[in-house]
N, C-alpha and C positions, 0 to 999 in steps of 0.2 A: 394415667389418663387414657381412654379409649382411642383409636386413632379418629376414631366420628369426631369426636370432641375436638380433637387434635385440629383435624381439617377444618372444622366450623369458625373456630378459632383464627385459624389463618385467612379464614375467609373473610371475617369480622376485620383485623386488622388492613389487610389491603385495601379493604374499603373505607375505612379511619381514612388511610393515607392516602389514600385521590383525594376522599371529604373534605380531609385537611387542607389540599393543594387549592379544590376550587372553592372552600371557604376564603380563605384568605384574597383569592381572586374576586372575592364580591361576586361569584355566581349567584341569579336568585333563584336557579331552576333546584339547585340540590346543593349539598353542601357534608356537614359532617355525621348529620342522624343519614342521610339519605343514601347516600354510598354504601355503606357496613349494609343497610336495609336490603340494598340491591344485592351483593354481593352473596347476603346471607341467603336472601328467594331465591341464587343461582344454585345452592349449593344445597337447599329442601327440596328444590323440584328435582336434582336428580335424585335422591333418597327418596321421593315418593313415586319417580318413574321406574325405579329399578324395584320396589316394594310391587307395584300393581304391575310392570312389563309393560308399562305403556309408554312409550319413545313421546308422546304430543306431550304430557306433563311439561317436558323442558320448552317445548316450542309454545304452550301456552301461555309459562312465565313469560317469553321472550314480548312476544303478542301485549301482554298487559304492561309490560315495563315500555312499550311504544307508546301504547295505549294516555299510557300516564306523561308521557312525553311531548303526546301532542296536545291533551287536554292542559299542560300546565303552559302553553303557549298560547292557549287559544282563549284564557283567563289570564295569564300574565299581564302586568301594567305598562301599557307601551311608553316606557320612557325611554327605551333605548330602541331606536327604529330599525339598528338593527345586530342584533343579538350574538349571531351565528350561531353555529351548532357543535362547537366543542363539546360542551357539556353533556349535549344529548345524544355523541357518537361516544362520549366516555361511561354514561350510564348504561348503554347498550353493551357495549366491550367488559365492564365490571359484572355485569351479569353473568356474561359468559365464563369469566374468571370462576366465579364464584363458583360456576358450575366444574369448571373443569380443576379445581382443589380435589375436589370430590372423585372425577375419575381418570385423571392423569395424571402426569408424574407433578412432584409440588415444584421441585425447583422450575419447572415450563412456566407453572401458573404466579409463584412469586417472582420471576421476572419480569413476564406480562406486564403483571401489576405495578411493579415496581416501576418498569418500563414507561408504563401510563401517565405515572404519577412525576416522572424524569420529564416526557414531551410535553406535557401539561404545564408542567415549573418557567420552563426553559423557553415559554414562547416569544420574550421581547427579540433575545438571543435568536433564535432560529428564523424569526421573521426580517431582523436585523442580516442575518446571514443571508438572506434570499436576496433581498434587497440591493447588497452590494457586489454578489454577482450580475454581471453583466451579461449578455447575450451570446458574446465569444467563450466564457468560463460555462454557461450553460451548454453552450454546443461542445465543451472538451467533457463533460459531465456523460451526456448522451453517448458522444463517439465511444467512451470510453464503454457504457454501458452495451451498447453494438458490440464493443471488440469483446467483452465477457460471458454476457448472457444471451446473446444472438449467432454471434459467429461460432463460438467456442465448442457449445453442446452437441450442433452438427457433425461436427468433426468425426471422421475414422480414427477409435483409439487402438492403433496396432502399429505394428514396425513393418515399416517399407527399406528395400534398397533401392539401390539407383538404377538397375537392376530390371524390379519388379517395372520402375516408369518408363524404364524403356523398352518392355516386353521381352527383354530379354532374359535368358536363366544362365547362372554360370552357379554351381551347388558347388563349389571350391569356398565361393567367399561370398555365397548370397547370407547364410548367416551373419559373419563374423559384422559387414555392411549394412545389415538390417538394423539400423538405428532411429529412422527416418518412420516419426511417429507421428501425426499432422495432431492430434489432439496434445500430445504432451509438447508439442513444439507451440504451438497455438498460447496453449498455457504458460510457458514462459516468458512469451508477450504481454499477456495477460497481468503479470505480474512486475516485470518492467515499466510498462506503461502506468499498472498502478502505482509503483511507488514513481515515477514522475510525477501524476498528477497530484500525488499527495504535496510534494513541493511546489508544484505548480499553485494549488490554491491558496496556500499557509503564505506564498511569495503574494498572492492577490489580495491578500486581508492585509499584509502589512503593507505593502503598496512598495514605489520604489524608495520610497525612502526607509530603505529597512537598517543602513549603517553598514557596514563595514563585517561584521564578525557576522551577523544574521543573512547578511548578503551571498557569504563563501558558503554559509549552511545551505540555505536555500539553493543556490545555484549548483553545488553539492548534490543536492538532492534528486534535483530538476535533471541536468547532466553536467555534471564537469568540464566534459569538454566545450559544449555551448558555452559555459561559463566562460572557458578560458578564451573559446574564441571573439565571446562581444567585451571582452575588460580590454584585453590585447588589444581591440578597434581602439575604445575607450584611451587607452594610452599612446596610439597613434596620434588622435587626433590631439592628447591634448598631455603635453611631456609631461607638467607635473603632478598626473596621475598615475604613471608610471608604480610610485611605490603604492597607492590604493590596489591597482590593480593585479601588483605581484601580491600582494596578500590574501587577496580576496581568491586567487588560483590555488596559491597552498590550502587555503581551509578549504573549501570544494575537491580538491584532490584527497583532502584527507578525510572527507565525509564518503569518496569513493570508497573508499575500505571498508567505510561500515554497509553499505552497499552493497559491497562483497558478501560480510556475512551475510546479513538478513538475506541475501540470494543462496548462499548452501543453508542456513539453516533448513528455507522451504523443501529445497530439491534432495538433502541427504543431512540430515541432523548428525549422523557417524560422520561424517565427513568432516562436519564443522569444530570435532574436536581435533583432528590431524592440522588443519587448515589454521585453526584460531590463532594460536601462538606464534607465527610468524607473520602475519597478516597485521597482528595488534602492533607487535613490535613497528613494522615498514609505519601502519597509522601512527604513534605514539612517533616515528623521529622524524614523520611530516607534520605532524601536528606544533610540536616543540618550536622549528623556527616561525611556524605561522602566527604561533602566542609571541614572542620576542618580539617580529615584524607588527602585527596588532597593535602593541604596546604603545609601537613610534609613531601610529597613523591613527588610532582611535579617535580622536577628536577633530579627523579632517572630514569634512563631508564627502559622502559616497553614494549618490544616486544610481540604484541598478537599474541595468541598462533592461529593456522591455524584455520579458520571456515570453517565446511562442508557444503555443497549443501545444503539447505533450500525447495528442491522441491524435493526432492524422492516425487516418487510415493507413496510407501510403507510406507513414515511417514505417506502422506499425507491421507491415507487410516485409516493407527492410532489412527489419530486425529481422524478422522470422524465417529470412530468406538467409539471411546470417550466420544466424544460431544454428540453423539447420545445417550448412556447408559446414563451420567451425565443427558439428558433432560429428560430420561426414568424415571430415579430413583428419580427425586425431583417430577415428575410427580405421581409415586407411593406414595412417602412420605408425597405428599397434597391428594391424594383421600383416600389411605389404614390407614393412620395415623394419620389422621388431619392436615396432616403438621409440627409435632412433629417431624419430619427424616428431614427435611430441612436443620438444620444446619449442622446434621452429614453428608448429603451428601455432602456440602457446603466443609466442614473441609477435611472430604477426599478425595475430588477430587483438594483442592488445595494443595495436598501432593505431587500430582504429576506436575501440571502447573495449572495455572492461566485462561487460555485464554478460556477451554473448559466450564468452570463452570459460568466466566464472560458473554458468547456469550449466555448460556442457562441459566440464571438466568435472560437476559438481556429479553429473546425469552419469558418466562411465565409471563413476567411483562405486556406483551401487551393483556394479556387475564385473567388475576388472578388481582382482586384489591388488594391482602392480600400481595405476593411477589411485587407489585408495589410500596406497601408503605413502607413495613419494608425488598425488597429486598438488600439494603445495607449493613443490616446485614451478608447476607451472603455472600456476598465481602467482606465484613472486617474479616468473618470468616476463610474466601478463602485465603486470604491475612496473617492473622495470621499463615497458618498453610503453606502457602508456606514459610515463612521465618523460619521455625521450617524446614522444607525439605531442604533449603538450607544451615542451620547448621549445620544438620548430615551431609549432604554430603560432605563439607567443612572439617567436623572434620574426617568423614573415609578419606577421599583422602588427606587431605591438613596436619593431625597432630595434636593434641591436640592444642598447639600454637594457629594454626589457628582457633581453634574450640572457645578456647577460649577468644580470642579478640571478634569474631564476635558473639558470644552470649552476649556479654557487649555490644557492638553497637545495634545489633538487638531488645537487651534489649527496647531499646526506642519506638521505632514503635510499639513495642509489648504489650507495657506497654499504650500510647496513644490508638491502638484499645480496648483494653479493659477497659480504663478510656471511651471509646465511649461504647461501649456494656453497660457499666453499667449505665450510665446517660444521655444518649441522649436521 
């Protein structure tokens, strides 16, 4: 078969499959002849544009399949007052499809298509979705789009030291210090923030009443330590919530981990195979008592406690202000110390969260052979010393009780990284 044929073919088909979607939909503007017709005019008028070299061929299709769009409006039977224009922004776009079979790559134009024929299907879904976002989930939508595609692009991508900001020159250790890259720091936020908000929303559709196990995920997701610090309230105020709320901390802790990856995967994929295996194990023997624990509390009710906005601005500055010092100071620790401060920076920055010391221990693995091989280390050190931050916390806000169950459970993970530290 000729690739002409080839393409015409594909073009005939994508248009079956919209035809198909707003047949079923009871559209009376177009349907299953009407689409394929559309699609197939996109894909003659460029083979008659590029035959004669005249570029208007395609814009005159374009012109007559409007053409046709408004005249079938303007004869349609007004039963429906009022119709909208799906239909007639999808026969404008299959057009285009049709044409671009023809002189772009296929898979752009079968996805397109395919794409079309996906938002088309899916509109109870999607308009359902709109709907039970509120005002506050719309403004965390926006911020978040601000912190990506507004602040982001601006950004200088190059390496600064501390150095350079304070006009000073010291060429000893202006390199070794030049870590401080506002675009690649920027975008770490960028990527924190999204996967909060990702938990943030999945936590909005199922509402508070997500149960127990979807709770620890969610909150997992969102951040663990918020987590731990509103269940801890939660079991203040009310003792025999105590065991909901030590559960609901271990599986959020244990969704930290996956966290972890999915944060080197982005910033160093080699990374992530040094990293994996000790990281799964620490996840796998906090996960274990939080299944056991689950077991004994599954059928008690467990309404999560309200989750805030994941995109301030000002967290997200925070963080950024975080990440950036955390890359600062292991970077100091390997030039001024030999390296010898690694862990301690490791230790306490995961006092405070997890994500910023993961993203930059992930960042000097790409340039450092020494953090590339034994950078594990100081994830598991990271990781030891968040679940030591998430016990005080636990034990000021939640009550001794709480404090000391979840030092028994934490006990394990604790006790596994450091059976790693010392014989791996």
């Amino acid at each position: 078969m000729e690739p002409v044929f080839l393409r015409l073919g594909i073009a005939v088909l994508l248009g079956l499959l919209v035809g198909l979607q707003r047949e079923h939909a009871a559209s009376g503007l177009a349907g299953m002849r009407t689409f394929p017709l559309i699609t197939l005019l996109g894909s003659l008028a460029v083979l008659l544009a590029e035959h004669f070299h005249e570029g208007w061929v395609v814009a005159a299709g374009l012109l007559a399949i409007l053409g046709v769009v408004v005249v079938g409006h303007l004869f349609r039977p007004q039963r429906d007052p009022n119709p909208g224009t799906t239909t007639d922004v999808a026969m404008l776009l299959m057009y285009a499809v049709g044409a671009l079979v023809m002189i772009g790559p296929l898979s752009v134009a079968i996805a397109t298509g395919g794409g079309v024929a996906v938002l088309l299907q899916f509109k109870p879904e999607l308009h359902g979705m709109a709907k039970r976002l509120g005002d506050e989930d719309l403004r965390a939508i926006m911020q978040f789009v601000l912190i990506s595609c507004i602040i982001l692009p601006v950004l200088p991508n190059r390496n600064y030291s501390p150095l350079d900001i304070l006009g000073a020159h010291w060429p000893a250790a202006d390199h070794a210090l030049a870590v401080l890259n506002p675009f690649e720091t920027w975008l770490m936020v960028v990527l924190i923030v999204g996967l909060s908000l990702s938990g943030y929303i999945i936590y909005k559709f199922f509402g508070r009443d997500a149960g127990i196990l979807l709770g620890g995920v969610l909150g997992g997701a969102i951040s663990s330590t918020a987590t731990t610090v509103s269940y801890a309230r939660t079991a203040h105020a009310d003792a025999s919530a105590a065991r909901t709320a030590l559960v609901v901390i271990m599986i959020a802790s244990t969704v930290m981990y996956l966290r972890v990856l999915l944060a080197v995967t982005v910033v160093s994929p080699e990374f992530l195979l040094i990293v994996a295996l000790p990281v799964i194990l620490l996840m796998l023997l906090t996960l274990a008592p939080a299944l056991v624990l689950w077991i004994r509390v599954r059928g008690q009710p467990a309404p999560m406690p309200q989750q805030t906005n994941p995109t301030q601005l000002k967290s997200a500055v925070v963080f950024g202000l975080t990440y950036a010092l955390v890359l600062l100071a292991l970077a100091l620790a390997k030039h001024l110390w030999n390296g010898q401060g690694l862990y301690a920076v490791a230790f306490f920055s995961g006092l405070t969260e997890m994500d910023a010391v993961t993203l930059s221990t992930a960042r000097l693995s790409l340039s450092d052979a020494t953090v590339a091989t034994d950078g594990w280390r100081m994830i598991v050190v990271a990781a030891m010393a968040n679940l030591i931050s998430k016990a005080g916390i636990a034990g000021i806000l939640g009550g001794w009780r709480l404090l000391a169950q979840i030092v028994a459970w934490f006990a394990i993970p604790m006790l596994g990284g450091a059976a790693l530290l010392a014989w791996w």
